[in-house]
Phi, psi and omega in degrees: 000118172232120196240133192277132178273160170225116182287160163201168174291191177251028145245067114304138181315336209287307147035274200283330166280348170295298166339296213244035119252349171269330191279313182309295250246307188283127138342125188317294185321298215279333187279118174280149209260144201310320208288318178300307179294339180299298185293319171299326163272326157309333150308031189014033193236025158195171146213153196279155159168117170340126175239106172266150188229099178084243195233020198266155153238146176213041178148157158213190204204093145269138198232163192240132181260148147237202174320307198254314195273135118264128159256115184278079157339290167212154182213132164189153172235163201302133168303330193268013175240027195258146195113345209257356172120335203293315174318305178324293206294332188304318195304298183325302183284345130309322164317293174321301193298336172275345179334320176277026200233168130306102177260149153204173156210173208240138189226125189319116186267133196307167172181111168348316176294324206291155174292339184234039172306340179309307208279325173287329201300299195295309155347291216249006183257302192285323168277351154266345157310347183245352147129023180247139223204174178298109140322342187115330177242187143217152164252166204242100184236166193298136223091354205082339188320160192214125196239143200252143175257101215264166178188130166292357178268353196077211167300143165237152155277151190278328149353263192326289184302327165277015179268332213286298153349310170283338203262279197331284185319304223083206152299340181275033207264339151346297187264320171300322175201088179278117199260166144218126169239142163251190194273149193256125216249346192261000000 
């Protein structure tokens, strides 16, 4: 199985499963609503893009560019194909494709308190299995929630992810993500 990416446009067929994997997969809380990303990758200041095993789709990736960044937004593969390797290989062919870039993404930081610490736990054990490790920060986001800031680069500065965020929102970046970030102590 080898698998292959597709930038595509924001009419691609590809969409109505791209929708009804992001609504399945993602937490309400968690979801920016399609029409901003949508309208931001047409800004050329992100881009959607497809994950195939052959002519199959089984997942996709938004990721938001700057200069310097790529920040991987969302990545999910279809629930009825997850188990099947595919999350690994995605990473990998993010890697790839990003290879001149500062890569990062943002992963749940376990906490006893939280209800689905198992799950942040296991998380955040598959991307470093997969190279991606503690930057140095976490951001602090709505609820309180606290998200670790992972990279296959090692430290990043946290600067970069929060211009990339202001730029990305705007003005909406209020409602959508009132950010903080601190220094990471552990």
């Amino acid at each position: 199985m080898v698998l292959k990416v597709e930038k595509i446009s924001t009419k691609s067929q590809d969409f109505k499963q791209i929708k009804r994997v992001y609504e399945e997969v993602f937490p309400k809380v968690e979801r920016i609503p399609l029409w901003l990303l949508k309208m931001r990758a047409n800004e050329g200041k992100a881009e959607f893009c497809s994950l195939y095993d052959e002519n199959e789709w089984v997942g996709f990736f938004y990721t938001i560019l700057t200069k310097k960044l790529a920040y991987i937004f969302f990545l999910a593969v279809d629930p009825d194909r997850q188990g099947d390797g595919y999350g690994s290989q995605a990473l990998e062919v993010i890697k790839e494709r990003y290879q001149d870039y500062t890569m990062g993404l943002s992963s749940e930081r376990p906490s006893p308190e939280a209800p689905n610490n198992e799950q942040r736990i296991r998380r955040q054990s598959f991307y470093e299995r997969n190279g991606f490790t503690k930057a140095g920060f976490y951001s602090i986001e709505k609820g309180g929630v606290r998200y670790d800031f992972l990279s296959p680069q090692g430290k990043v500065k946290p600067n970069l992810y929060v211009d990339l965020m202001a730029e990305f929102f705007k003005q909406r970046q209020a409602y959508y993500l009132p950010l903080r970030v601190e220094k990471d102590d552990e």
